[in-house]
N, C-alpha and C positions, 0 to 999 in steps of 0.2 A: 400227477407228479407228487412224489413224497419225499423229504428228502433231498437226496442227489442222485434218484431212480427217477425213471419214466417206465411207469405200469402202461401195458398198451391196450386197447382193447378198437376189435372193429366189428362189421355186422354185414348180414347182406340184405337189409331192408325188411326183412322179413317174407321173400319169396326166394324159391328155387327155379331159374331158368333152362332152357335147354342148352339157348345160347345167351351173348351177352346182350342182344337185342329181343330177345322173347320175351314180348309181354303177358302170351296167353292166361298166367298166373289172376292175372287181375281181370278177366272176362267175365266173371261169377262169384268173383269173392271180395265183399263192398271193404274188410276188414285188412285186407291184404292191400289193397289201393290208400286207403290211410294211412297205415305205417307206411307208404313206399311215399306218400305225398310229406306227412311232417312227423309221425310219431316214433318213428324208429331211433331215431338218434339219443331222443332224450328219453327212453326204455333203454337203450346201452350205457347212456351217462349214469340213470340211476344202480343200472346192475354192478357199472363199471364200481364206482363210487363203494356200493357194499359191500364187493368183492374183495377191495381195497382196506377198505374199514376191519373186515371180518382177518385180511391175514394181516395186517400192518398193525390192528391195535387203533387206529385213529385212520381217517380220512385223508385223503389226497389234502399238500399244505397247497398247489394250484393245480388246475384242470386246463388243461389246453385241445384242439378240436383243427386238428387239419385235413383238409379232403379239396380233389381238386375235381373238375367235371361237374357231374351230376353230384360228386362230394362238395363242391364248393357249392350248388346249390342248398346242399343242408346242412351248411354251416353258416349258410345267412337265415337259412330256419329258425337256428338257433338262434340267433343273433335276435330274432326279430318276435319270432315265437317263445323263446324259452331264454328269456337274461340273465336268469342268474345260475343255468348250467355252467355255463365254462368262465373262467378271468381273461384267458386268450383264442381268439379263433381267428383261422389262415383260410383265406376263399382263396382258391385258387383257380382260373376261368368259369367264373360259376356259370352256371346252368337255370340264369336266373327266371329265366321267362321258359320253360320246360312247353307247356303246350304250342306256343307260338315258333320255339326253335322245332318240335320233333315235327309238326301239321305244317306250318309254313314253311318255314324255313331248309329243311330237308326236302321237305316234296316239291319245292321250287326246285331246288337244285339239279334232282333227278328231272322233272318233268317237263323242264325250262330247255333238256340236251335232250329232249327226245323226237326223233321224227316221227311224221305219221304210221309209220311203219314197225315203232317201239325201238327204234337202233338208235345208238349214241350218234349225236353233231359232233360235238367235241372231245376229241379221243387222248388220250395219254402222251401220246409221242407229240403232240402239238405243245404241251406244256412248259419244256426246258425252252423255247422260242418266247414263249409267250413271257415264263421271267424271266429274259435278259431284259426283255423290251421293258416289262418294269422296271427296273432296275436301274436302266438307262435312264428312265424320265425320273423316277421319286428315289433313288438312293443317296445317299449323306455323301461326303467325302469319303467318308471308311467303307463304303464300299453297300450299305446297306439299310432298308427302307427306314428312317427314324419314326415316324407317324404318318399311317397312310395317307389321314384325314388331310395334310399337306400338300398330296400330287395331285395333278390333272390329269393322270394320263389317259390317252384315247387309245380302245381296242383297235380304231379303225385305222391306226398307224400300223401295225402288222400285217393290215391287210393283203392277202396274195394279190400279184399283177392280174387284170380279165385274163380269164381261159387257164391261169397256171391253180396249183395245188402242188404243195412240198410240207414238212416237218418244221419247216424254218419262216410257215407265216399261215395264215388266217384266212378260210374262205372267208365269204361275206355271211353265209348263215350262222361259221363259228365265230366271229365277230358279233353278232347280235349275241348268243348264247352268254359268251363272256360276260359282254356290255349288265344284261340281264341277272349275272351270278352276283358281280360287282355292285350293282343297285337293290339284287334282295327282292324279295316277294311283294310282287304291288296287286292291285283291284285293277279293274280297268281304267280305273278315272284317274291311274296314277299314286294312288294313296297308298305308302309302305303299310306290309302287314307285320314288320318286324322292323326295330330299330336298328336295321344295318344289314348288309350286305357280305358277301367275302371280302376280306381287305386283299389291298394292294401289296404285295409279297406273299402271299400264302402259296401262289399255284403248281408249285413242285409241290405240297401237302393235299391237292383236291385227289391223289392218286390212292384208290379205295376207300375214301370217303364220300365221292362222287362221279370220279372221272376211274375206270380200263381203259386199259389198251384197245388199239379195233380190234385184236382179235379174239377179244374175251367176250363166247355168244351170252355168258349169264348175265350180263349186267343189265337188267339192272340192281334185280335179283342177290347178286353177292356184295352191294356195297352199305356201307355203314348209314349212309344218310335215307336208302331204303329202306334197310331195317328199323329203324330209329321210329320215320314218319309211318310205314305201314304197323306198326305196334303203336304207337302213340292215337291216330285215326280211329284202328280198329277195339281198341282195349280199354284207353286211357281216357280219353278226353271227355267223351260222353255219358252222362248218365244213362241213356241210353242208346248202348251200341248199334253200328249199322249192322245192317245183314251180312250174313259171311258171307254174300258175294261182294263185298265190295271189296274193289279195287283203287291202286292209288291213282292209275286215271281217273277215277269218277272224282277226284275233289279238286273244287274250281274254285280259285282264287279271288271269293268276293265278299262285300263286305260283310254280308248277311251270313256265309259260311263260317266267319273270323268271328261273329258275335257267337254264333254258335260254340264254335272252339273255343273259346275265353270262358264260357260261363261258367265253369268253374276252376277259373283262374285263383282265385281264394282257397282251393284247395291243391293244385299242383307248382303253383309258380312261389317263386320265395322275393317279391317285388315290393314288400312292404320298406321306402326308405327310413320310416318313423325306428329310428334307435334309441331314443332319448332312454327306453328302462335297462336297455343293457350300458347305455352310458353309464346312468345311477347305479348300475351295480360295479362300477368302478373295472366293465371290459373293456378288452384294447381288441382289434379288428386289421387286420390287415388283409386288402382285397388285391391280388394279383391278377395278370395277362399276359399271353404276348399278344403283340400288336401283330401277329401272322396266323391267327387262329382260323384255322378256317371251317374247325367244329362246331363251337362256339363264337360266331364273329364280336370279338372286340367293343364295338361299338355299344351295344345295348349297354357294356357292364358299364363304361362312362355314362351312359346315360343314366343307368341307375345311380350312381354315386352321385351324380352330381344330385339329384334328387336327396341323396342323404345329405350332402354340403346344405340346401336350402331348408331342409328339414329341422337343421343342425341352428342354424342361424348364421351362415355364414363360412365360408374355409377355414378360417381360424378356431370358429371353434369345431370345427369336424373335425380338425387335427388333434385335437385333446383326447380322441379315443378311437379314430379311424385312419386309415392310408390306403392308399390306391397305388401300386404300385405296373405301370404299362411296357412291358419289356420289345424294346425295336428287335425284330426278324423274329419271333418265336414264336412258334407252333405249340398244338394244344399242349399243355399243360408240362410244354415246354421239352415234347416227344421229339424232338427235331427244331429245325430252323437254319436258315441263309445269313449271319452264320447260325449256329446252335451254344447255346449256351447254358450253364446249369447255376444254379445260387440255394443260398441258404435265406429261407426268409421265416424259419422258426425261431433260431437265436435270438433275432433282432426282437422277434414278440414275446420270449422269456425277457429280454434283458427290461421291456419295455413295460409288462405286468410287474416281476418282481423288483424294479430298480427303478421306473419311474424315465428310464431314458428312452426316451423318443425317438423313433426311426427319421435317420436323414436319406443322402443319396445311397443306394446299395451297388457295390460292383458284383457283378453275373460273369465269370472266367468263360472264357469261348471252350468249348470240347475239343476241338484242335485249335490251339491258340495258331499264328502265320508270326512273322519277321513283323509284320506291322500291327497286329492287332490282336492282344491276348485277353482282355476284357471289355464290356459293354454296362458304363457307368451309367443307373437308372435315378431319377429324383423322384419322388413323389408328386402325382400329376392333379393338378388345380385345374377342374374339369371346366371351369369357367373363364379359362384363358382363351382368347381366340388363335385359331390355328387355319393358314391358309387363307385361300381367297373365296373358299366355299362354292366352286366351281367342276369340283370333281369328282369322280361317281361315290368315292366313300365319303360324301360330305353332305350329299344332300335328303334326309329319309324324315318324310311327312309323315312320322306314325299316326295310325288313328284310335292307337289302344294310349293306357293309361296305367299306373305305376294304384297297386291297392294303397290305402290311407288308413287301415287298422280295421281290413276289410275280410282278414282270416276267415277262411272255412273252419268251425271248431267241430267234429261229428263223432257220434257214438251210434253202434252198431246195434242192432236186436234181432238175429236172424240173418235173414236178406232186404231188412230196414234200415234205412239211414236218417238217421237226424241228427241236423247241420244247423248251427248258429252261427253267427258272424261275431267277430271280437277283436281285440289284436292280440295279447300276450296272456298267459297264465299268470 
């Protein structure tokens, strides 16, 4: 930003895909997996920046970084890797745990509806049934979920009567499925492989992320959380790859497989809550959600934060350069939602860099406002409040992983050589 202008500038990581889920790119090329892990954004800052310099005469008077998805994942990069790129950066459902969401968390979700026969349990047309019945148990007065983490609800209230099957309830196998989406990727011993599960209001959104219709024979094949987990599995995670015949059946939800997939969590996940050098470089941070994501489930990004509250010293002082903002019914990156709703939450982080005012509660206007309800007024959430009686499937996930501590992958290329230090920021 120079001026009373905003120069734009974006990237595509440094790879060409076929589609938005092809990772083949990064099967053989150790250089192209780095910029897609942390390097790309801060080679755009610096290009952005000269670009800037070269026609303005002087440099950007602030830099601002907003991205939401896998873009809010690298914008806690930055935040965490590189602090004195930007004055303001906007996370928007990040993508913070990237190996754990695409290996776990996706291939649960496909693998969790699939019978022995490779055909969906839980089909599409079950879903408008399935959120009334939420909605019924955990909706506010206004008509909609405030925080999943607050309901109890049980799948097995839906359950169809013995012998019946209709669109309007739940056998007993798609009652387990459910139960099993909502709890998130476990080992056998019980032990969460991902800090969360699908929240409660999401399930009109699992349609092409997880869940077709019955009569769609591609699936599993066309859906987003396949693509995601068999490119993540096959390209990403591993320093070395499995054989091309592997399939997303062959990967089994144990703990030895999850240490596997983690091990270079230092280079794909942006988990590091230690802010303190972009604090000192005097950035502000605002972390957004909805609480109906069911791309990115919600839950981990509180868990992150709260890890930056403790990092911080406290909620008080995290608020001197960070916010969390958790939006009731909204879907990824705010594509939708029961209701749906849109907001501005760049303003609030200019007025907050160059003016020093601090974000309070934000109103989010509904997309089709009703007679009763035209707005959805959000405060900034204090991850360390209790919520609930912690009885209900979005409330209880025993992770067995852990948040890096300045535990960065740093690597340079030589070839088809990698060498990798560990650090936390530049």
């Amino acid at each position: 930003m120079t001026g009373n202008e905003l120069a734009l500038a974006t990237d595509n990581e440094g790879h060409v895909g076929a589609n938005l889920f092809d990772a083949l790119w990064a099967a053989a090329d150790p250089a192209m997996r780095i910029s897609y892990a942390y390097s790309s954004e801060h080679s755009l800052a610096l290009a952005a920046k000269a670009i800037i310099a070269a026609y303005y005469g002087h440099g950007p008077s602030y830099s601002y970084y907003d991205g939401c998805s896998d873009g809010g994942r690298e914008a806690l990069v930055e935040a965490e890797r590189y602090p004195r790129d930007f004055n303001g950066i906007l996370a928007g459902a990040p993508e913070i745990y990237a190996s754990e969401l695409n290996g776990e968390v996706q291939a649960w979700n496909i693998l969790t509806n699939m019978d022995p026969a490779g055909h969906e349990i839980l089909t599409a047309e079950k879903l408008p049934a399935l959120h009334a019945a939420v909605n019924k148990a955990c909706a506010g007065p206004q008509g909609y979920v405030v925080d999943p983490r607050a309901c109890d609800f049980n799948p097995a209230s839906v359950q169809c009567p013995p012998g019946q099957d209709s669109d309007s309830c739940l056998t007993p196998a798609q009652v387990g499925v459910v139960t099993r989406l909502y709890q998130g990727p476990r080992d056998p011993q019980g032990q969460s492989l991902y800090p969360g599960g699908e929240p409660y209001g999401s399930e009109l959104a699992w349609v092409g992320w997880l869940i077709d219709p019955a009569a769609d024979a591609a699936w599993p094949a066309d859906t987003i959380d396949y693509g995601a987990a068999i490119g993540m599995l096959r390209y990403i995670a591993f320093a070395k790859n499995p054989p091309a015949s592997f399939k997303l059946t062959d990967w089994k939800f144990t703990l030895d497989n999850y240490r596997r997939l983690t091990a270079l969590n230092g280079l794909n996940d942006s988990t590091d809550p230690n802010l303190s050098a972009f604090r000192q470089a005097g950035g502000k941070i605002i972390i957004w959600q909805g609480w109906a994501d069911s791309a990115i489930n919600p839950f981990g990004t509180v868990t992150y934060y709260s890890a930056v509250v403790h990092d911080a010293g406290g909620y008080a002082a995290a608020r001197q350069f960070s916010r969390l903002y958790m939006i009731p019914a909204g879907y990824h990156c705010l594509g939708g939602g029961d209701p749906q709703v849109t907001g501005d939450l760049l303003s609030p982080l200019i007025s907050w860099v160059e003016h020093g005012t601090g974000p309070g509660a934000q109103t989010f206007p509904l997309v089709t406002p009703t007679a009763t309800l035209k707005s959805i007024t959000v405060s900034p959430l204090n991850p360390d409040q209790p919520v609930g009686d912690g009885k209900g499937l979005n409330s209880s996930y025993p992770w067995v992983g852990s948040l890096l501590h300045g535990n960065e992958l740093w690597c340079a290329v030589d070839g088809m050589f990698v060498f990798c230090r560990e650090g936390s920021h530049l």
